[in-house]
Residue, then its C-alpha position, 0 to 999 in steps of 0.5 A: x989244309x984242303x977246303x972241305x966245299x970246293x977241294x982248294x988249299x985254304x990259306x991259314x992265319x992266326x987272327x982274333x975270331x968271332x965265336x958264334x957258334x956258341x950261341x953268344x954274341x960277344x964271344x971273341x977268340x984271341x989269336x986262333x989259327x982261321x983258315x980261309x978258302x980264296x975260292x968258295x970263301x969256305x972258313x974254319x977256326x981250330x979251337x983247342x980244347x973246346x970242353x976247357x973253353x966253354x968252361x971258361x965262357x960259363x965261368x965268366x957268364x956267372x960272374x958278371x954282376x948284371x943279369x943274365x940275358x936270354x941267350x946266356x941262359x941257353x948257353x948255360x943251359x946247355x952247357x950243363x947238357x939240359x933240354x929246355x923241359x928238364x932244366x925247367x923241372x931242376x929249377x921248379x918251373x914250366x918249359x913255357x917260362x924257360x923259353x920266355x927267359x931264353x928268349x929275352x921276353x921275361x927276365x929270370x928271377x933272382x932266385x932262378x939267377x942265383x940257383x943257375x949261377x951256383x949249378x955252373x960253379x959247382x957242376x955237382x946237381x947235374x951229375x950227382x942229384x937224379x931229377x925225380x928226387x928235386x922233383x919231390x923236394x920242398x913239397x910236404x911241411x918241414x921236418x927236422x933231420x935226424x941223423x947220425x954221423x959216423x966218421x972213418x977213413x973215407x971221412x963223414x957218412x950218416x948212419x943207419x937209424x938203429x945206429x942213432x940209440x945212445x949207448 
């Protein structure tokens, strides 16, 4: 391999690496293939399946049993692919206060924890629930669904309201 600063070989080893680059501080890669320029000191780690291995750190992040710390949350947070503004929204609170909990300066509730917890394991609000509808939730007073489920071959699906008369 020809280093990319100075055009030398580099030399490559398999070695245990600190991961950095994440953004974590204890992240440590067993047995990856580092390559080393003699010349300019210049280094680069192959890191296979690289979306496989920060599903893993977010995975093991989540079940810890301590809090999350500061850069935990920015890492989970941008491994869910959020700004610090729409993640805030998600989860009903300021930009302002995200920052604090990103920074280490207010620790993140126990209700925030959970939500940010269950987001990472079940990946299903980023993808499947647009922003402007958690945005409207929980503001106006209780109201009772009421809705009829229909099964097919595709499984369970409510039904239209005219649908919902007894026959």
């Amino acid at each position: 391999m020809t280093c990319m600063e100075c055009g030398r070989q580099m030399k490559t080893k398999r070695q245990n690496y600190k991961y950095d680059a994440c953004g974590l501080h204890g992240i440590t890669l067993i047995d990856v293939e580092v390559s080393r320029c003699a010349e300019c000191g210049e280094e680069e780690v192959a890191i296979e399946n690289i979306e496989g291995l920060h599903r893993a750190i977010a995975l093991a992040i989540v079940r810890k049993r301590e809090k999350l710390a500061g850069e935990e949350i920015r890492f989970l947070r941008k491994y869910l692919g959020l700004s610090g503004g729409d993640f805030a929204e998600h989860i009903g609170v300021s930009p302002e206060t995200v920052s604090r909990w990103e920074q280490d300066r207010t620790p993140m509730g126990v209700t925030a924890d959970r939500f940010l917890r269950w987001l990472i394991v079940t990946r299903e609000p980023v993808s499947d629930y647009p922003l402007d509808m958690l945005k409207g939730m929980a503001h106006e007073k209780p109201k009772r669904l009421k809705v009829g489920m229909k099964s097919d071959e595709g499984g369970w699906h409510p039904t239209r309201d005219r649908e919902l008369q007894p026959a």
